[in-house]
Structure formats: C-alpha cells, structure tokens
C-alpha positions, 0 to 999 in steps of 0.5 A: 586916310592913308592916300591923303597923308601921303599926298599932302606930304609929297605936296608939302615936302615940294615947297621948300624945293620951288622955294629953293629954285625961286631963291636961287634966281628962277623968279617963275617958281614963285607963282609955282611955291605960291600955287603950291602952298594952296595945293597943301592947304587944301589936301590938308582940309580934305585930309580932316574928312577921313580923320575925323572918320576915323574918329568917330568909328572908334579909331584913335583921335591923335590923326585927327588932332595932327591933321588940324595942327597941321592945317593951322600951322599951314594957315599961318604960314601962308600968312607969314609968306604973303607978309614976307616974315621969312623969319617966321616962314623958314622955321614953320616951314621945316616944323610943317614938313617934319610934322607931316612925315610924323604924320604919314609914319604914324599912320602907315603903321 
C-alpha cells in the first residue's frame, strides 16, 4: 500500500510540472500531461486493491475512502481537462495534489 501511494503521488505531483512546460509554449508536453493523467488514473485504481485489503483485515477504513476520493476526484479532472474548463481543472488540480501528499503522510506513519 504504502509503494502504491507513494508512486501515485510522484505520479500526481509530475502533472502540474508537464502542465507548466506545456503553458510556457513546449506544445510536446501535452501528449506527456495527457498520458500522465491516465498513468495517475490507473495507479490510483490499482491503489484500491491494497486499501480495501487493508480493510477488510481489520486495518483502518480511512485509506481506503481517501484512496477513492481521489480516484473520483481524478475522474473529474480529466473530464474537466479533455472539456478545456481550466476554471475547474486548476483548482482540482491543486486539491488532488495536496489530497495525495495527505494521503502518502498518513500513511507512511
């Protein structure tokens, strides 16, 4: 559990930094925040697994409901980023990001 938090919050917290080069005219690193956003999906699913086991050997539940949290916040995210709505992606963005750092803390502790 503890490898897949923190790969889905170095995965996470490259986004902004693709996002940042494409913004600042390096066109490329579009595809790279695009392929990026499915990588953290996907480490985000497969993040479920080991929570809910966790879970469900008696371990605290709180992982899990976090975990999943974060995957419906990153599904709406990248709605909002294929729908161009920065006004929405921006914000989700950085609540994302700081959710998956609370998330790797609390559970490295």
């Amino acid at each position: 559990m503890r490898g897949f938090a923190t790969v889905h919050a170095v995965a996470i917290f490259g986004q902004p930094v693709f996002a940042g080069r494409y913004l600042t005219g390096d066109y490329a690193m579009l595809a790279v925040h695009r392929f990026g956003a499915d990588l953290v999906f996907a480490i985000g699913l497969a993040q479920l697994a080991p929570t809910a086991l966790l879970w469900w050997r008696g371990g605290p539940r709180w992982p899990f409901w976090a975990s999943l949290l974060l995957v419906a916040g990153e599904t709406a995210q990248y709605f909002a980023g294929l729908a161009g709505a920065l006004d929405l992606h921006v914000p989700l963005g950085v609540a994302l990001v700081t959710l998956a750092v609370v998330v790797l803390i609390g559970i490295w502790r």
